[in-house]
ZANU-297446 format. One line per 8 residues: number of its first residue (from 1); for each residue x, y, z of C-alpha. Coordinates in Angstrom, 3 decimals. Last residue first. Layout:
BEGIN
NUM> X/Y/Z ~ ...
***
This chain:
BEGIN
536> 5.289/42.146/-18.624 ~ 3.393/41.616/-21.909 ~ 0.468/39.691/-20.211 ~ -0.291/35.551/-21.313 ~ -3.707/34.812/-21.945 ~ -4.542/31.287/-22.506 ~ -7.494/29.925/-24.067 ~ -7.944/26.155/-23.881
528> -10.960/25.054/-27.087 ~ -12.725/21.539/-26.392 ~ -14.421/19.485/-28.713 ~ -17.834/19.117/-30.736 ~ -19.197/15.984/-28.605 ~ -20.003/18.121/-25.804 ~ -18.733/21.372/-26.050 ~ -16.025/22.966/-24.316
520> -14.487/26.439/-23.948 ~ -11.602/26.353/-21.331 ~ -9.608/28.815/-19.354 ~ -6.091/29.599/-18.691 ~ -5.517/33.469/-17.156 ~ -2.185/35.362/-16.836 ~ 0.203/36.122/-13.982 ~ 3.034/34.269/-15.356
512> 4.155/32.385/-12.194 ~ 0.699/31.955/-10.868 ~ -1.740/32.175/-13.449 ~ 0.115/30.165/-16.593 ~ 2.404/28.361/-14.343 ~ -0.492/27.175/-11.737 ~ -2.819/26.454/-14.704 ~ -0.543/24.102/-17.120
504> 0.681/22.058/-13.964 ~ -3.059/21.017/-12.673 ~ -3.400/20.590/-16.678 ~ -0.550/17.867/-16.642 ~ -0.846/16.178/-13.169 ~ -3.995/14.231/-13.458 ~ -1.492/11.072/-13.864 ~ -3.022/10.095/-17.003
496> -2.706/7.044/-18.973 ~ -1.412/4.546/-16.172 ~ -4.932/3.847/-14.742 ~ -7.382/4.937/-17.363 ~ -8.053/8.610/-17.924 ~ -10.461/11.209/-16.197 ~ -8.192/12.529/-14.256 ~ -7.424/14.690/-11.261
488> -4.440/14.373/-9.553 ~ -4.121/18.630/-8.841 ~ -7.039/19.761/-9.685 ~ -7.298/21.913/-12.824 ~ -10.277/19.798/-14.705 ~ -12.380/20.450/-11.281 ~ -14.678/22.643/-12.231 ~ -15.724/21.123/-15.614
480> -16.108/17.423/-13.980 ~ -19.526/17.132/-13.890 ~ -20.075/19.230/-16.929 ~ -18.230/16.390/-19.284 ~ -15.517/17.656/-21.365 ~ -15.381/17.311/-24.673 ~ -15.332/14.301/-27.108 ~ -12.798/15.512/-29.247
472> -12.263/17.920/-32.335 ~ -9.438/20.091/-30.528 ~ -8.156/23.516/-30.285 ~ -5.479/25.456/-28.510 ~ -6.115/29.096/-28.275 ~ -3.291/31.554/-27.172 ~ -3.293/35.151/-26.410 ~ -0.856/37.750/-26.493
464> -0.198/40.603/-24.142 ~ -2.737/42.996/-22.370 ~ -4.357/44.816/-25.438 ~ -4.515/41.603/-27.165 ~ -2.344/40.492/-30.176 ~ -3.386/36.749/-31.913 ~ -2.310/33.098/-31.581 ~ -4.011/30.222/-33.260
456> -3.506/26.049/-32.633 ~ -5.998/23.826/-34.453 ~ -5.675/20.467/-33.483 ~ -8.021/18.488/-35.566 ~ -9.494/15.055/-36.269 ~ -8.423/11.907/-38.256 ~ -10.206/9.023/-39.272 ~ -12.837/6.731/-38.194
448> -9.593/4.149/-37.159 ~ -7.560/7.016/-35.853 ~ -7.195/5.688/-31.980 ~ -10.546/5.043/-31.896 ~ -11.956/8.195/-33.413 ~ -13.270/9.502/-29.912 ~ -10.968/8.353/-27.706 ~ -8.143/9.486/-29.894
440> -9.599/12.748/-30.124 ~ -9.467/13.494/-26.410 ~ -5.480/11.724/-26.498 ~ -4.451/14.273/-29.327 ~ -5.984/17.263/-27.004 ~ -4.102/15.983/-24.174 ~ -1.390/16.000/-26.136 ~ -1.950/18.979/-27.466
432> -2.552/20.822/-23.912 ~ 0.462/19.380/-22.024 ~ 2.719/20.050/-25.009 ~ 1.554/24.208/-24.878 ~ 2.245/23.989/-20.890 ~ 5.696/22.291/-21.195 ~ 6.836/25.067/-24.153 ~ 5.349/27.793/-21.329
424> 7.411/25.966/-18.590 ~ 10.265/26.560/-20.563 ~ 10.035/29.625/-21.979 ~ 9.750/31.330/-18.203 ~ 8.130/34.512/-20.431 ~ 8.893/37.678/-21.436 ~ 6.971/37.934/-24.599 ~ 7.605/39.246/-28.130
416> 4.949/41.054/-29.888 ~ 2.871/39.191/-32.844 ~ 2.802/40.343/-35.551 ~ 3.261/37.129/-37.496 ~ -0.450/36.085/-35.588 ~ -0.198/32.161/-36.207 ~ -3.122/30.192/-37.707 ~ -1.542/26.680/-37.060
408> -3.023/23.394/-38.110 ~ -2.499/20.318/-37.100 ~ -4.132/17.013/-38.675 ~ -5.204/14.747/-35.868 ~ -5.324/10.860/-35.057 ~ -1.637/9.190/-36.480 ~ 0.062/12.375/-36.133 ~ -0.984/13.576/-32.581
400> 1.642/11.920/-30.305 ~ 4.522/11.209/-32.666 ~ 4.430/15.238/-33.478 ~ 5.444/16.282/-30.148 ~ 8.572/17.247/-31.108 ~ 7.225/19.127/-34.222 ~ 3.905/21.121/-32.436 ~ 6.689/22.273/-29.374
392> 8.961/23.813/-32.195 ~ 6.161/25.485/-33.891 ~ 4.338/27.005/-30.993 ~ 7.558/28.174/-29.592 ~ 8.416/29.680/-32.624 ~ 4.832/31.547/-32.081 ~ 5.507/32.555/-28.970 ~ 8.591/34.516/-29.727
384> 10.368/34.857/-26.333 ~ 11.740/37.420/-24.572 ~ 13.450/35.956/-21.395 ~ 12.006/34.858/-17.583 ~ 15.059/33.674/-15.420 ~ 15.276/29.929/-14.033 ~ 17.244/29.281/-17.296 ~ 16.385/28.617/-21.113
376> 14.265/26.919/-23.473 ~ 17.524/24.311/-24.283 ~ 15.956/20.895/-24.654 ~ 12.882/22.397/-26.779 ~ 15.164/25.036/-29.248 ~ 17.380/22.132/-29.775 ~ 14.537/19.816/-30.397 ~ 12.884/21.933/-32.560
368> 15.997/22.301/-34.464 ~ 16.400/18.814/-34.735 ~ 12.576/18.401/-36.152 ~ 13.102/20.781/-38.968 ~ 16.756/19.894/-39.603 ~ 14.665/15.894/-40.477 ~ 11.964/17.869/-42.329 ~ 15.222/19.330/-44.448
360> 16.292/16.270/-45.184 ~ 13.490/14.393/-46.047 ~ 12.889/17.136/-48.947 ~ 16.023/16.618/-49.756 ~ 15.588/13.080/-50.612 ~ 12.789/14.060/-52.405 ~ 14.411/16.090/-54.813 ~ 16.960/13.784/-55.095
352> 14.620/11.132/-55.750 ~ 12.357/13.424/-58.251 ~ 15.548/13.906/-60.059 ~ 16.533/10.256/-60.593 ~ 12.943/9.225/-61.837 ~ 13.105/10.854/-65.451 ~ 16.447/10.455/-66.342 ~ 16.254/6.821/-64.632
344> 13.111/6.110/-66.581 ~ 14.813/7.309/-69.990 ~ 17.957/5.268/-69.657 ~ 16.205/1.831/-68.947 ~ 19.282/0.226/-67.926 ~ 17.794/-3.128/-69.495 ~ 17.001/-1.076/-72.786 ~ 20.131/0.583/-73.065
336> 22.649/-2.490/-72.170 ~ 20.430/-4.636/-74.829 ~ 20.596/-1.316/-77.418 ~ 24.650/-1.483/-76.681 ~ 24.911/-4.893/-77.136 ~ 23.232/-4.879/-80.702 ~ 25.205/-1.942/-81.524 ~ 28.176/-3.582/-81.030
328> 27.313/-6.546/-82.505 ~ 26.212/-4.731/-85.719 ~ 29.633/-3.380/-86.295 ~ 29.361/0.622/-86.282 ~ 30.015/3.009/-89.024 ~ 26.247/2.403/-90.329 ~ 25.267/5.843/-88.347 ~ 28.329/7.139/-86.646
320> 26.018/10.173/-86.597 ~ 23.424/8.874/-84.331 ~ 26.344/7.782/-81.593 ~ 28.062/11.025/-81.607 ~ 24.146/12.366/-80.733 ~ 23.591/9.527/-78.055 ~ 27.396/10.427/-76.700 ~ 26.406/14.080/-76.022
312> 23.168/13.594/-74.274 ~ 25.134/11.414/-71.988 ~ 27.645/13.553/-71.274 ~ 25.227/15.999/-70.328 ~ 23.216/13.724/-68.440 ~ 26.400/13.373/-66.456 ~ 27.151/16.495/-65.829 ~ 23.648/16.481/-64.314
304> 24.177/13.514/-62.107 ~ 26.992/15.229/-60.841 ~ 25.076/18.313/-59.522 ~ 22.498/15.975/-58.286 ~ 25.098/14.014/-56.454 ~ 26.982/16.746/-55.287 ~ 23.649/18.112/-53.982 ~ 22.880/14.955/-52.229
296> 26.159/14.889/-50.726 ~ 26.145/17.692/-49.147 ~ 22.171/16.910/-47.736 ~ 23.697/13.605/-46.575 ~ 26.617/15.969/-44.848 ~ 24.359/17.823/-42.957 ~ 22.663/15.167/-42.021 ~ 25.575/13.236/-40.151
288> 26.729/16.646/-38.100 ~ 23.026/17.276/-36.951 ~ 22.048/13.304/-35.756 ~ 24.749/13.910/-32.897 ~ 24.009/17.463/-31.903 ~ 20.173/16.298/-31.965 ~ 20.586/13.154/-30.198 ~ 23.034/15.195/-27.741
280> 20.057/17.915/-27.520 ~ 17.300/15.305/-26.800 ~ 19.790/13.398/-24.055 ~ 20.381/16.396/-22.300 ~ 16.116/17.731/-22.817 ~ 15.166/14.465/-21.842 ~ 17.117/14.280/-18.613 ~ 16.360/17.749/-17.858
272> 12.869/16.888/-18.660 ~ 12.530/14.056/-16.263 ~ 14.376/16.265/-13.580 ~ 11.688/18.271/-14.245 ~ 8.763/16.097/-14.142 ~ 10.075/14.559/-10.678 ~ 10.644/17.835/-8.730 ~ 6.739/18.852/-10.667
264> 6.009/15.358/-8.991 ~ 7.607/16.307/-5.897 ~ 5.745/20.392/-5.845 ~ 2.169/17.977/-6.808 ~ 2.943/15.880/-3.371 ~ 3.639/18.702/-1.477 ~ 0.821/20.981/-2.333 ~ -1.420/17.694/-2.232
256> -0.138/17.404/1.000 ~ -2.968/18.354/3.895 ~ -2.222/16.897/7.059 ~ -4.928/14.855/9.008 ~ -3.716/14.157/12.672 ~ -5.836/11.308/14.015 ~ -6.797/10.671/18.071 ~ -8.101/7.946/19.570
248> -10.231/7.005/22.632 ~ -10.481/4.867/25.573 ~ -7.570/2.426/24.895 ~ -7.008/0.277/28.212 ~ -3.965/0.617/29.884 ~ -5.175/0.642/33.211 ~ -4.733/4.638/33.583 ~ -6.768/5.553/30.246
240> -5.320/4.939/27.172 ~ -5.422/6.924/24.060 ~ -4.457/5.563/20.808 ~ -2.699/6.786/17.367 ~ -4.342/7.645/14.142 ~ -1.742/9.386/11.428 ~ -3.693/10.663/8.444 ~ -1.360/11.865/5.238
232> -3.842/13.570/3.559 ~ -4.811/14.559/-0.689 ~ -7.397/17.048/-1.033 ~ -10.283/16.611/-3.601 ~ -12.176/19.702/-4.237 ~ -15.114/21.461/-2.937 ~ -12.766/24.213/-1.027 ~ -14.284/23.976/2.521
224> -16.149/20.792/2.215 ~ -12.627/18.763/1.639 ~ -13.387/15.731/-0.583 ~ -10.793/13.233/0.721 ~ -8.031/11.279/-1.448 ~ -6.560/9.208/1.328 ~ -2.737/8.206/2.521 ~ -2.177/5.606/5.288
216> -0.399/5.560/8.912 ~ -1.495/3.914/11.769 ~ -0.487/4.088/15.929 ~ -0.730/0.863/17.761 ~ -2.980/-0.746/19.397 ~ -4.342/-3.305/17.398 ~ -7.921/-3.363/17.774 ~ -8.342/0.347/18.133
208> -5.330/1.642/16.339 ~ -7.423/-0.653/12.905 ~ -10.746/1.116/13.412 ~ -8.556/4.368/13.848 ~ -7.479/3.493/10.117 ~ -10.264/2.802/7.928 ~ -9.954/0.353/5.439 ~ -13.010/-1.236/6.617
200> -15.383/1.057/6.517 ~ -17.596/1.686/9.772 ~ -21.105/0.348/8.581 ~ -24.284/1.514/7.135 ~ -22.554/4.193/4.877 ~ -22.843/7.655/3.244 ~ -19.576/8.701/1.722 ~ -18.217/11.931/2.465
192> -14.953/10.611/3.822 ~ -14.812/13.477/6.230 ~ -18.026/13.380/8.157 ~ -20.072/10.062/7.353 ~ -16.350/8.299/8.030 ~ -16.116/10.062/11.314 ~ -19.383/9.162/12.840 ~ -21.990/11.848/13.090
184> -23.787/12.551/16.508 ~ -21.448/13.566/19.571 ~ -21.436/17.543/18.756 ~ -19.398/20.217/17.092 ~ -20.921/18.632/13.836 ~ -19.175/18.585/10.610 ~ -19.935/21.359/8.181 ~ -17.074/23.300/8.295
176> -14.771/20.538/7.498 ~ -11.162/21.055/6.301 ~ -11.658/24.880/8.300 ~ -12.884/22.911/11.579 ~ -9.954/20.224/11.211 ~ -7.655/23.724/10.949 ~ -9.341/25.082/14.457 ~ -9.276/21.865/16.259
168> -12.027/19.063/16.634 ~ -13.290/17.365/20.127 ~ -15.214/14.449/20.679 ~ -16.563/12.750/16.816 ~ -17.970/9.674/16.974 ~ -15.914/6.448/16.193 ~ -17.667/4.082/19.279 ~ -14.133/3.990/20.798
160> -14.557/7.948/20.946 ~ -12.708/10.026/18.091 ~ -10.539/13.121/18.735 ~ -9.719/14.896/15.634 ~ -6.432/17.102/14.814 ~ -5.715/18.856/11.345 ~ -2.482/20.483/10.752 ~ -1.266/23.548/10.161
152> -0.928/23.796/14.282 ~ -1.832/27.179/15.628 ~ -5.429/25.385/16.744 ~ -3.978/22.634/18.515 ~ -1.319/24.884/20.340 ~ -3.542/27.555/21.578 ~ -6.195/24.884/22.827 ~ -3.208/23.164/24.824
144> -2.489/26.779/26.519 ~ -6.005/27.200/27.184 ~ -6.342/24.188/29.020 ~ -3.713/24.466/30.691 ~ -4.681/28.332/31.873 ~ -8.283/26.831/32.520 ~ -6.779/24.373/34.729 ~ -4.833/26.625/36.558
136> -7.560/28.647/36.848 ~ -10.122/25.597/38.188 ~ -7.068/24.784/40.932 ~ -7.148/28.082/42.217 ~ -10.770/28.019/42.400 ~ -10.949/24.584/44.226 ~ -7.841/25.508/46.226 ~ -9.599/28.462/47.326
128> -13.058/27.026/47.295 ~ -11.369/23.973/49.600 ~ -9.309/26.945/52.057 ~ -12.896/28.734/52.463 ~ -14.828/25.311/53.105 ~ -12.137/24.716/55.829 ~ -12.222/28.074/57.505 ~ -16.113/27.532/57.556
120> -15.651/24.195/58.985 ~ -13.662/25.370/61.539 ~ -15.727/28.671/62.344 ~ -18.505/26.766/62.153 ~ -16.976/23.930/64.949 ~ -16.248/27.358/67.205 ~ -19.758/28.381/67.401 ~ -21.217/25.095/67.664
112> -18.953/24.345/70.815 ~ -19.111/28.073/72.438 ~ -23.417/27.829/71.586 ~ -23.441/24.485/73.238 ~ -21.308/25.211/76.153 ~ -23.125/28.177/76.958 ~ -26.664/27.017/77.004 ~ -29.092/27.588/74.814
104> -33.109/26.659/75.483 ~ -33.643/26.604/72.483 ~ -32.548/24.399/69.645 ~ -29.509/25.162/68.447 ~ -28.623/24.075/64.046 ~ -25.135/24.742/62.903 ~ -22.785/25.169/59.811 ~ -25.736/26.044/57.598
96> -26.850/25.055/54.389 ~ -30.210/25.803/52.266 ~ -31.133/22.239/51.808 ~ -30.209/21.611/55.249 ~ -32.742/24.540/56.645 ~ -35.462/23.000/54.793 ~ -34.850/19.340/55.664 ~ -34.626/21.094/59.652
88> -38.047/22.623/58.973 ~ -39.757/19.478/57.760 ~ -38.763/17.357/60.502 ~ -39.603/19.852/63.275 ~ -38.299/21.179/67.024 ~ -38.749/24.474/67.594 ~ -37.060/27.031/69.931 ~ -34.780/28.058/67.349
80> -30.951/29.185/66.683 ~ -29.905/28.296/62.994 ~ -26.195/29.291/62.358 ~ -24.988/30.681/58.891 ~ -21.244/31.089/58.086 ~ -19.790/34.008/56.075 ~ -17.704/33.473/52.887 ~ -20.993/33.277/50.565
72> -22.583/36.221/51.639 ~ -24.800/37.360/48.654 ~ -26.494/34.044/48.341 ~ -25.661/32.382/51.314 ~ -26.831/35.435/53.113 ~ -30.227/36.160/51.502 ~ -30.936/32.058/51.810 ~ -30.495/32.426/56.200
64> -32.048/35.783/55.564 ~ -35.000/34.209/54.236 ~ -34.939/31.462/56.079 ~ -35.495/33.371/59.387 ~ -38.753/34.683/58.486 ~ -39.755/37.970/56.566 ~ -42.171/39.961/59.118 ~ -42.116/38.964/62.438
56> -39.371/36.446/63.879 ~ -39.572/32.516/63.275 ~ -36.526/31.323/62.070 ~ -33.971/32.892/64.746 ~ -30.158/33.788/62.957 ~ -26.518/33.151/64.613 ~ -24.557/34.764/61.654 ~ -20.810/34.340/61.353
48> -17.843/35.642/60.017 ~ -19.197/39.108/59.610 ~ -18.487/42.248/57.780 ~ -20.766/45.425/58.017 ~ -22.443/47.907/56.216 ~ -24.578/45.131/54.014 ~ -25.273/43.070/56.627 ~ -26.208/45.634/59.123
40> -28.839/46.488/56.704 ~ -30.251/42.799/55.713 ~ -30.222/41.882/59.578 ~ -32.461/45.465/60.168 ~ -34.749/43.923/57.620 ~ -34.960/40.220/58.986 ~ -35.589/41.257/62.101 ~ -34.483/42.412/65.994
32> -30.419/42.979/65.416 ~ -27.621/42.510/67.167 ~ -24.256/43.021/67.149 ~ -21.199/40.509/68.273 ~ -17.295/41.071/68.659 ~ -16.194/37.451/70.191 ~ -13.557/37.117/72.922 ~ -15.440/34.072/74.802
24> -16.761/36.484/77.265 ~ -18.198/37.931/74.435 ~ -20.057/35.010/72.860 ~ -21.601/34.101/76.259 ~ -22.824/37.295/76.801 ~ -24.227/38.125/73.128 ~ -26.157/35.470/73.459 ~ -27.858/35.972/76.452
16> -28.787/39.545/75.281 ~ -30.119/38.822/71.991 ~ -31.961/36.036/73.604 ~ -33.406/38.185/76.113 ~ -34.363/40.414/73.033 ~ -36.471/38.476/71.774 ~ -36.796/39.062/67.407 ~ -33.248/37.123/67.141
8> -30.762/37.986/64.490 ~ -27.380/37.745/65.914 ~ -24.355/39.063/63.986 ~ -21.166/37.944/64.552 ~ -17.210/39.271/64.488 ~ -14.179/37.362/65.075 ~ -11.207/39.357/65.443 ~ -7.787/39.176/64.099
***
């Protein structure tokens, strides 16, 4: 393939010199007289090298010499000049050329410098080829690895040995919107959300970087994006350079309060199934034995009749004997009389039974509530009545309001009947009264300034039936109002509360029912849940 070249030289003895020795060494040259006619053959033409004067009239040499590198980049430049100057040589440098001949030029010279920019230009062509080449492959990699991170479900932070924050992905982004893309706010300012002086202790990339070794650790974190707290499994591991020294760190953050509130749910029910067995044996078993008290108790009352009839009849035989009787035996029936004290037991012995079977029947109350709470049906939705659910769930829960709340139900009889998961709805109505029970225990000491109120009502809606548990407590406090549903959250003691209960309550009221659970609260007046359940 031919080599072509363009000389710009405003003598044309030059031109013609030039162009001699170049084409005797098998080179295809043109000429040109200036800048301007340079600038048009340039842009007609291709050329592998320009041999180019630096002072002609009109626009100098440099001009072109910058024109070319600019919109020429694969072509070499050549200075050919008669003078001899620091300042213009620094000049021509700084623009780059792959040759500087002074004048006079002799064959050898131009031949040599020729052929060593032709080298050098091949060379620099090859390095911006591999250099470009390389660039797109490390785009493409780069790319690829960006895909990945930000298709992960998890979040992924790179941290510097000084803890500030290098590079975030996509889901780490969506955690924390409001963390800086740039080197300025250490990670513990970012995602713990606690302003600090120092690096905490307990956190874990400080403890990768001065052992080494990857760390794992669970942490309750105030996510930005949904203003709630967000439970994470963060992993930290190192980075080493090539000596084996740790130059930065990485942590995965993965989001499992989902997973964590789905185990304890796991937990709770298999809880409840074990309840709800043993409830319904107790109940079976306690069933047969009552049944047969309350028997007896009639047969005893029935008896004890007959036998006041007897009795009634022997004290008037005993009247008309009159005188007929030896004294002793009268005596020792008066003694016998007196110390039996006839006329209390006549009295008393009816109000027993009566009680007795007043006892019994509270005690059939509470085993069928326990029958109707261990066995509330399958994984299928049924039709319900809501307010024997209310009833049955009040009873078996009865231990835990008793002693600080009087209960009081105001239940719609008309009301419709519901398809429901009965259940989960039975679990939702004894998370809200005991919670209730607890929010008046706090307030009346556990009873000791007497007792307060769980008012439970039910009436029709257009949609379906609504529910309204009441209470007398404390209330809820406004700081905490929007997160009362949060999974974990509680405002209980250690052991009291596992913040599970009323995270439960809303996701089976609005997700697997499809309704709506609320709250009305007042400080120091109480708190009222309203749940609306549809007629599906």
């Amino acid at each position: 393939m031919e080599t072509r070249i363009l000389i710009v030289d405003d003598e044309d003895v030059v031109q013609t010199l030039l162009s001699r020795f170049l084409r005797e060494a098998g080179y295809v040259c043109r000429c040109a007289g200036d800048v301007a006619s340079g600038k048009r053959l340039l842009s007609s033409e291709k050329f592998d090298l320009l041999f180019c004067d630096l002072n002609m009239p009109g626009e100098n040499g440099l001009e072109l010499l910058k024109h070319a590198k600019d919109h020429y980049p694969q072509m070499g430049r050549i200075v050919v000049t008669g003078l001899e100057s620091q300042d213009i040589a620094s000049e021509v440098l700084e623009i780059g050329v792959y040759g500087y001949i002074i004048k006079p030029i002799t064959a050898n010279v131009l031949l040599i410098t020729a052929e060593n920019a032709l080298r050098h230009l091949r060379f620099d062509l090859h390095l911006d080829a591999y250099k470009n080449d390389l660039e797109q492959k490390i785009f493409q990699r780069t790319e690829k690895l960006d895909a990945i991170m930000n298709s992960l479900h998890i979040g992924v932070v790179m941290l510097s040995l000084d803890m500030e924050i290098l590079e975030m992905n996509k889901k780490m982004r969506a955690y924390f919107p409001d963390a800086p893309s740039g080197k300025t706010t250490l990670c513990y300012q970012t995602f713990m959300g606690v302003p600090r002086d120092e690096i905490c202790e307990a956190c874990p990339m400080v403890a990768t970087f001065k052992s080494g070794n990857s760390v794992e650790v669970l942490r309750k974190i105030r996510v930005t994006s949904a203003q709630a707290e967000r439970c994470f499994r963060i992993v930290t591991s190192p980075i080493f350079d090539q000596n084996g020294d740790i130059y930065a760190g990485i942590s995965l953050y993965e989001d499992i309060t989902e997973r964590l509130a789905m185990e304890s749910n796991l937990r709770q029910a298999q809880k409840l199934e074990s309840v709800g067995q043993l409830a319904a044996g107790i109940a079976h078993e306690i069933n047969s034995p009552i049944q047969f008290i309350g028997d007896n108790l009639r047969f005893l009352k029935d008896t004890f009749g007959d036998l006041t009839k007897v009795m009634e009849v022997y004290e008037g035989v005993w009247e008309r004997m009159g005188g007929g009787v030896p004294e002793e035996l009268r005596q020792q029936l008066a003694n016998t009389v007196e110390e039996a004290d006839l006329a209390y037991l006549k009295e008393e012995i009816p109000k027993t039974f009566e009680q007795s079977f007043d006892g019994v029947q509270r005690v059939e109350k509470i085993v069928r509530a326990m029958k109707d709470f261990s066995h509330p049906g399958g994984d299928e939705k049924t039709s319900i009545d809501i307010n024997k659910t209310i009833e049955s769930t009040a009873t078996v829960c009865r231990n835990e309001w008793k002693y600080v709340a009087k209960m009081s139900l105001d239940l719609d009889p008309d009301l419709p009947f519901l398809s429901c998961f009965a259940g989960e709805i039975s679990q939702v109505l004894l998370n809200i009264i005991v919670n209730g029970a607890h929010a008046i225990s706090d307030v009346t000491s556990g009873g000791s300034k007497g007792l307060g109120e769980i008012r439970i009502a039910t009436h029709k809606t257009p949609s379906g039936v609504q529910i309204r548990v009441s209470d007398t407590g404390g209330g809820i406090p406004e700081k905490v109002r929007e997160r009362i549903f949060d999974p974990f959250f509680t405002t209980k003691e250690r052991g009291k509360g596992t913040g599970q209960g009323l995270a439960i309550a809303h996701r089976v009221v609005v997700e697997k029912h499809k309704g709506t659970l609320s709250f009305e609260t007042e400080m120091g007046r109480g708190t009222t849940f309203v749940i609306d359940l549809p007629n599906q």
